[in-house]
OpenMM code with the backbone's topology and positions (N, CA, C; nanometers):
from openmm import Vec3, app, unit

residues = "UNK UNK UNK UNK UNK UNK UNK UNK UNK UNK UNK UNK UNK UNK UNK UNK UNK UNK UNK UNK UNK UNK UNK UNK UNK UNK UNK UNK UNK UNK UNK UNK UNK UNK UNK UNK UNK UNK UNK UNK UNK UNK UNK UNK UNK UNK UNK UNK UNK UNK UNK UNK UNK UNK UNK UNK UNK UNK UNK UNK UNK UNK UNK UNK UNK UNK UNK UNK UNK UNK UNK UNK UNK UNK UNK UNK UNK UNK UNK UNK UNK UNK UNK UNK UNK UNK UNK UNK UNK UNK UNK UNK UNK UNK UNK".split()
positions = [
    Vec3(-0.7087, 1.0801, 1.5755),
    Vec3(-0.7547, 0.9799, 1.4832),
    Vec3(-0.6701, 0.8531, 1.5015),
    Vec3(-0.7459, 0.7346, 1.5394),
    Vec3(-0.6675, 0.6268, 1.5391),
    Vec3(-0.5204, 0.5605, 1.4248),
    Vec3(-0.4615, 0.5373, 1.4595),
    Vec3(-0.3458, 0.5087, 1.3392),
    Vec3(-0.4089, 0.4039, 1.2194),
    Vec3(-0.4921, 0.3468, 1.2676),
    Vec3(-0.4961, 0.2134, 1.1590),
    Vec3(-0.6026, 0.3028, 1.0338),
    Vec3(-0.6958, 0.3526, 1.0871),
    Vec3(-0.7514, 0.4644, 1.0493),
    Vec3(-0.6862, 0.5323, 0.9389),
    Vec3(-0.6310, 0.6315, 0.9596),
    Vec3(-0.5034, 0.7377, 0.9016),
    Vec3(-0.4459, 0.6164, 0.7817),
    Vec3(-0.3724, 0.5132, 0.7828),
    Vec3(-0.3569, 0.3695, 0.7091),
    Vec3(-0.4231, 0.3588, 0.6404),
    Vec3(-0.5392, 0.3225, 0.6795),
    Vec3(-0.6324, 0.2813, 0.5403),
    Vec3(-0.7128, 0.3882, 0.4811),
    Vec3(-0.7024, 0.5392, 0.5132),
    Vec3(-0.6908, 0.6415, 0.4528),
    Vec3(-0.6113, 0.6774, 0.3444),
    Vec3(-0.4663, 0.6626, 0.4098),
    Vec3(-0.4092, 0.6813, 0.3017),
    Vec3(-0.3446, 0.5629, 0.1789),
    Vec3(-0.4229, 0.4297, 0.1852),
    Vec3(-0.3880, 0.3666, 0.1272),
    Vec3(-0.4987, 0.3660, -0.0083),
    Vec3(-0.5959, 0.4150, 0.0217),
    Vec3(-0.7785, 0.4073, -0.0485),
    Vec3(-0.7109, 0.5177, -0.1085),
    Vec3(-0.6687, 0.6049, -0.1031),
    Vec3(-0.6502, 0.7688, -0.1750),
    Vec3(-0.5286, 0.7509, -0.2774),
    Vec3(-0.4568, 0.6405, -0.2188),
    Vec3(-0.3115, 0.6002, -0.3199),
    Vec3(-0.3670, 0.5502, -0.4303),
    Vec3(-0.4464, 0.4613, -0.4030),
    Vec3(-0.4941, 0.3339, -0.5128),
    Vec3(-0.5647, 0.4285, -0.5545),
    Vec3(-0.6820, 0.5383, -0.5102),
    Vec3(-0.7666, 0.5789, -0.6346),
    Vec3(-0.7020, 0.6870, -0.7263),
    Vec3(-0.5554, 0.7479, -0.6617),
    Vec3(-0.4669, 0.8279, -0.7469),
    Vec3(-0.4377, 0.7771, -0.8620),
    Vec3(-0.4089, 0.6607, -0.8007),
    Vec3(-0.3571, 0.5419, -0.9584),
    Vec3(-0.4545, 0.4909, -1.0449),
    Vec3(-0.5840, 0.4648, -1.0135),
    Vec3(-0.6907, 0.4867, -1.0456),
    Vec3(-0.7123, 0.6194, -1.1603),
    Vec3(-0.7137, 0.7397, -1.0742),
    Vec3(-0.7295, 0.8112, -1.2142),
    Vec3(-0.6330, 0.8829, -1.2966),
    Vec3(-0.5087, 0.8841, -1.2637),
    Vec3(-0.3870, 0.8586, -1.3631),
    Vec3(-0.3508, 0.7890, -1.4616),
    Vec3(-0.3861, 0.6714, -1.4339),
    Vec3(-0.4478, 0.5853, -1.5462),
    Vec3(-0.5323, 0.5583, -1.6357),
    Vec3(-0.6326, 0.6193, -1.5698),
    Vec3(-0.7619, 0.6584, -1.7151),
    Vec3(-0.7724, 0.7738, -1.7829),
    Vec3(-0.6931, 0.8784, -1.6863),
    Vec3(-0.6098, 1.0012, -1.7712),
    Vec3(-0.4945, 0.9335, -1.8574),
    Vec3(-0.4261, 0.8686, -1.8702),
    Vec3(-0.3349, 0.8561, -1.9330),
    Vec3(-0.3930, 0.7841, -2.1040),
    Vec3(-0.4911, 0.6957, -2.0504),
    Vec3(-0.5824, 0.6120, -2.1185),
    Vec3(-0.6255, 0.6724, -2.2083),
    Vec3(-0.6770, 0.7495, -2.1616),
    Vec3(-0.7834, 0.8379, -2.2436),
    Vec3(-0.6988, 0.9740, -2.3411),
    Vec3(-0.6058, 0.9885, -2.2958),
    Vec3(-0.5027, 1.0864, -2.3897),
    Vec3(-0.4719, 0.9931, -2.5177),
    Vec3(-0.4449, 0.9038, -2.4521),
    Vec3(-0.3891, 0.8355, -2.6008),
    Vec3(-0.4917, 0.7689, -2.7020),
    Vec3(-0.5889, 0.7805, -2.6356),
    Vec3(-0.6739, 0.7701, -2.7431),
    Vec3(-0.7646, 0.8325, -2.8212),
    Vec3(-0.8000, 0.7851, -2.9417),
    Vec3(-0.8975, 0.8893, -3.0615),
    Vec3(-1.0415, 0.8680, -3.0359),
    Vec3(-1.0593, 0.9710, -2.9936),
    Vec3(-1.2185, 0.9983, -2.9649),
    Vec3(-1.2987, 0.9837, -3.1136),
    Vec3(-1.2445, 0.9827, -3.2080),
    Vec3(-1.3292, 0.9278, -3.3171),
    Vec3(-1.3098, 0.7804, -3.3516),
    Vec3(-1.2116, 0.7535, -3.3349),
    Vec3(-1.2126, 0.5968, -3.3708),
    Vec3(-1.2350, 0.5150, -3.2921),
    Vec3(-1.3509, 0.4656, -3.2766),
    Vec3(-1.4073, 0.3223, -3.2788),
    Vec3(-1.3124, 0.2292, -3.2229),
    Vec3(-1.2107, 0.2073, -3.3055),
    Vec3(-1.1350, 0.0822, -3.2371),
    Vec3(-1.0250, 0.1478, -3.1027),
    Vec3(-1.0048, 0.2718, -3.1562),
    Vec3(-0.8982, 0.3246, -3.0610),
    Vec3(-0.9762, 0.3393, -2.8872),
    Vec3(-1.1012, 0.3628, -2.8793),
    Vec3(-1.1763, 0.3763, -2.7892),
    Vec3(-1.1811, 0.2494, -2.7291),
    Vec3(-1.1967, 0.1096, -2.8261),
    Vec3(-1.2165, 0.0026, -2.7425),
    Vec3(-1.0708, -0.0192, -2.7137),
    Vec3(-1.0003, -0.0169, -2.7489),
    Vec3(-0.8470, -0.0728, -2.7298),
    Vec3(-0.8246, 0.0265, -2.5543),
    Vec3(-0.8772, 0.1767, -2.5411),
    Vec3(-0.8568, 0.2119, -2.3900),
    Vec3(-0.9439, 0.0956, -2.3057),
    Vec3(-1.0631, 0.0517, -2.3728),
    Vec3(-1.1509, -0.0003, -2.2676),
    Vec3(-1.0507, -0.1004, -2.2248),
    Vec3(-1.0446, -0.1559, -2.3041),
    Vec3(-0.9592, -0.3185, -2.3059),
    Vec3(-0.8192, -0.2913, -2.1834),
    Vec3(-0.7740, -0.1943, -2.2528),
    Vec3(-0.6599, -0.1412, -2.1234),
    Vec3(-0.6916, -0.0995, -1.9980),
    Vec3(-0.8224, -0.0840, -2.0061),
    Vec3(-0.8420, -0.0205, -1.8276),
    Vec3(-0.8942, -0.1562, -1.7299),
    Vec3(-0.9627, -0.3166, -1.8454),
    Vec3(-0.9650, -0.4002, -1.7788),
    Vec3(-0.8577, -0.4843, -1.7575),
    Vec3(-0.7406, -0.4718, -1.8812),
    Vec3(-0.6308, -0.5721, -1.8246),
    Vec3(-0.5575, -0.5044, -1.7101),
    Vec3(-0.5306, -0.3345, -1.6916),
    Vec3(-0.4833, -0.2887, -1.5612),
    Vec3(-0.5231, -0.3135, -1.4696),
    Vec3(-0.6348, -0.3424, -1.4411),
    Vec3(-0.7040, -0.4158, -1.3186),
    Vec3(-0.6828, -0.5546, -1.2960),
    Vec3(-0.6966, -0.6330, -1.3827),
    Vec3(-0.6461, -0.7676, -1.4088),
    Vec3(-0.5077, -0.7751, -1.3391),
    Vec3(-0.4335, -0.6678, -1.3698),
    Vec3(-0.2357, -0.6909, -1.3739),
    Vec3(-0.2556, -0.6412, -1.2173),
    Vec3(-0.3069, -0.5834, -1.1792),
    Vec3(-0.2841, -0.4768, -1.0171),
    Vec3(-0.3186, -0.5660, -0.9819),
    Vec3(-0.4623, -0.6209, -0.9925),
    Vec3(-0.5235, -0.7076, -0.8810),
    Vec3(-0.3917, -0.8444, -0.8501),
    Vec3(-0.3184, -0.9007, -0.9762),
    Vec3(-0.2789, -1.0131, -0.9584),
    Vec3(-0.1235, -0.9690, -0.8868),
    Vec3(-0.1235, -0.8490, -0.8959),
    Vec3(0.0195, -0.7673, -0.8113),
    Vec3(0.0293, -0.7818, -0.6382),
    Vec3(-0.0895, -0.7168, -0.6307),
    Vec3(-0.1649, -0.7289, -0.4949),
    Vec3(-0.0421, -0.6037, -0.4365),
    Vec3(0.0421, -0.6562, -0.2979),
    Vec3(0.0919, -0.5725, -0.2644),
    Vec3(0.0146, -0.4963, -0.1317),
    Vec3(0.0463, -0.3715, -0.0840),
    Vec3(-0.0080, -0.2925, 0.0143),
    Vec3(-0.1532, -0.1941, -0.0552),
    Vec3(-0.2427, -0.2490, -0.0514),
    Vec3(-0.3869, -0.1748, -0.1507),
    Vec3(-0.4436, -0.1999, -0.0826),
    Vec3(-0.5825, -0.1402, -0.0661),
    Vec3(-0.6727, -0.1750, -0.0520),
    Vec3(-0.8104, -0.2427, -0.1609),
    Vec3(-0.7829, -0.1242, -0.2437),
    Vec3(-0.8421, -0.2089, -0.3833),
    Vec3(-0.8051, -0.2630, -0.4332),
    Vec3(-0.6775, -0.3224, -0.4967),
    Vec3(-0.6415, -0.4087, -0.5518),
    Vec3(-0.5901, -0.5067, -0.5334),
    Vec3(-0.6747, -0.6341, -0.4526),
    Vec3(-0.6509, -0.7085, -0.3826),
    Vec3(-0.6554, -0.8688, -0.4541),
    Vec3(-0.5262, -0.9300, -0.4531),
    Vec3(-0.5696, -1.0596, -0.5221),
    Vec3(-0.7045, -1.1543, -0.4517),
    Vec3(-0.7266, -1.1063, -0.3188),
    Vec3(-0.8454, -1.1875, -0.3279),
    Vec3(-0.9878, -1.1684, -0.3823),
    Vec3(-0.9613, -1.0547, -0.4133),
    Vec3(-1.0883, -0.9812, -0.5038),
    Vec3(-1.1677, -1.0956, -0.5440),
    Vec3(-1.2914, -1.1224, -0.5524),
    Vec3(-1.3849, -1.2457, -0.6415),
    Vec3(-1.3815, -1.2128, -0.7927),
    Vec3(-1.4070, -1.3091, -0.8553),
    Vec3(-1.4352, -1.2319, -1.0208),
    Vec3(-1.5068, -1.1012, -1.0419),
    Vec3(-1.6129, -1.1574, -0.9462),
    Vec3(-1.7564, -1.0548, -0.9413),
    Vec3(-1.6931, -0.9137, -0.9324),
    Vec3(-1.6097, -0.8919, -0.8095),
    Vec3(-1.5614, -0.7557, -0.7808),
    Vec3(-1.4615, -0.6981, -0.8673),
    Vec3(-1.3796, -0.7723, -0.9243),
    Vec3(-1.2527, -0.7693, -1.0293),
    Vec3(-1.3460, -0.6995, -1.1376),
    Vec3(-1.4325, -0.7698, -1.1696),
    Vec3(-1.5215, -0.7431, -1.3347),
    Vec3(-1.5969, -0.6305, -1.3164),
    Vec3(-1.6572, -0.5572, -1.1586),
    Vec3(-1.7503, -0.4797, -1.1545),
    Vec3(-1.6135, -0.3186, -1.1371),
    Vec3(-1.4778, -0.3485, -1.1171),
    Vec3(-1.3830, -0.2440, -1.1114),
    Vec3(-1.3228, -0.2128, -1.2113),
    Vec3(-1.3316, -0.3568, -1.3074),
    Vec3(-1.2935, -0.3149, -1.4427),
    Vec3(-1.3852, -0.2378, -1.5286),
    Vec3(-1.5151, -0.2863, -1.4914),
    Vec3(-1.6510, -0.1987, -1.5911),
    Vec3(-1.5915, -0.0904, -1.5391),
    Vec3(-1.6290, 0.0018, -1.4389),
    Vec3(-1.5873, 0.1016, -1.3580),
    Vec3(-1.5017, 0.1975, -1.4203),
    Vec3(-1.3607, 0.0934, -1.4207),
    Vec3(-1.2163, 0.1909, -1.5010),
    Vec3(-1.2744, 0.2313, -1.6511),
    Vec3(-1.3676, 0.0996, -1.7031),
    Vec3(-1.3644, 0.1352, -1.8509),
    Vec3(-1.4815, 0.2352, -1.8813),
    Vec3(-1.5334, 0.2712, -1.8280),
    Vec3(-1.6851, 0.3242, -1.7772),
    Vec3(-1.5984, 0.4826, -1.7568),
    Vec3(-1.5179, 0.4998, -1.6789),
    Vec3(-1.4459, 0.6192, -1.6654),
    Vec3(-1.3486, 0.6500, -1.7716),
    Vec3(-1.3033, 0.5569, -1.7795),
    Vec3(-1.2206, 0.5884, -1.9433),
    Vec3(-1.2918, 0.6326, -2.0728),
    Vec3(-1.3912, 0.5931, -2.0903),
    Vec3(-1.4995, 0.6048, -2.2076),
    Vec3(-1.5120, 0.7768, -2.1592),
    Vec3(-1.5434, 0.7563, -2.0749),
    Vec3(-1.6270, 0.9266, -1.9979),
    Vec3(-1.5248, 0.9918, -2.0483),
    Vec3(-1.4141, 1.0289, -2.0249),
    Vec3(-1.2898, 1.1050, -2.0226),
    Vec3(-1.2890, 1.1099, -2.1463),
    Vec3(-1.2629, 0.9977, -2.2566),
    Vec3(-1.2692, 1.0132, -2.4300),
    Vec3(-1.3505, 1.0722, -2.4592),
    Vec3(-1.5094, 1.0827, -2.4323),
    Vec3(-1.5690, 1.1220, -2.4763),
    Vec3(-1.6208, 1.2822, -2.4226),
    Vec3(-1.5350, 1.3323, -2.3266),
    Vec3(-1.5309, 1.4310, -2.2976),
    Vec3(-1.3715, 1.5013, -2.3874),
    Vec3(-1.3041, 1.4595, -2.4079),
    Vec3(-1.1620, 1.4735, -2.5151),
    Vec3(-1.2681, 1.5012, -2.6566),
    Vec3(-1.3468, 1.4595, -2.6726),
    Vec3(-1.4249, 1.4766, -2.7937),
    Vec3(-1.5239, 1.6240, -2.7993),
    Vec3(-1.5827, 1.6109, -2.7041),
    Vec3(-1.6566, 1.7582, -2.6646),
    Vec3(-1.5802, 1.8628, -2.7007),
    Vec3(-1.4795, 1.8282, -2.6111),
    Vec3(-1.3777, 1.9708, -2.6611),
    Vec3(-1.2871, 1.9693, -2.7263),
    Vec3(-1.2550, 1.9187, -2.8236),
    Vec3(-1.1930, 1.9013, -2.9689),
    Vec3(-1.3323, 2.0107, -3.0864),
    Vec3(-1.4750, 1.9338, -3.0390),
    Vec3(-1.5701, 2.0239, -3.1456),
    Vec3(-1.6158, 2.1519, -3.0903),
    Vec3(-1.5219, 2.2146, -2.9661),
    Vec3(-1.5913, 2.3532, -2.9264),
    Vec3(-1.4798, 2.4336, -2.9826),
] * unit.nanometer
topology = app.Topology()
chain = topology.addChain("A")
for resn in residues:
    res = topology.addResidue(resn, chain)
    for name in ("N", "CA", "C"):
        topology.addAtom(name, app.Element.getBySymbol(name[0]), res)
């Protein structure tokens, strides 16, 4: 397998580790019944994207040149997965 290859393998698998460590973490701390506590993860999974992207660094996804467009469609994404995760924290709280 070419080296550059293997590279941007393991750089896509870093970032999406951090990726869902973060919306695990997100989603623990928040109350699957409350309303505001749910938006306050959303809100956190778009300013983490906001803060990475403007970090930049060795990523592949989180790239300051990102366009808005792509920034806003990774933040829906995180918060889109964060919601999922709360509302799976909720499922099994009522089983």
């Amino acid at each position: 397998m070419p080296e550059d290859f293997l590279q941007l393998a393991t750089t896509f698998n870093r970032d999406f580790r951090e990726l869902r460590s973060s919306a695990e973490r997100m989603a623990r701390q928040a109350n699957p019944d409350d309303p505001v506590s749910v938006e306050r993860a959303a809100l956190e999974a778009v300013t983490f994207i906001e803060a990475r992207c403007a970090q930049g660094g060795t990523t592949r996804i989180f790239q300051p040149s990102k366009s808005t467009l792509d920034r806003e469609r990774l933040s829906s994404a995180l918060a889109f997965l964060v919601r999922g995760k709360i509302e799976g924290k909720r499922e099994r709280s009522q089983d």
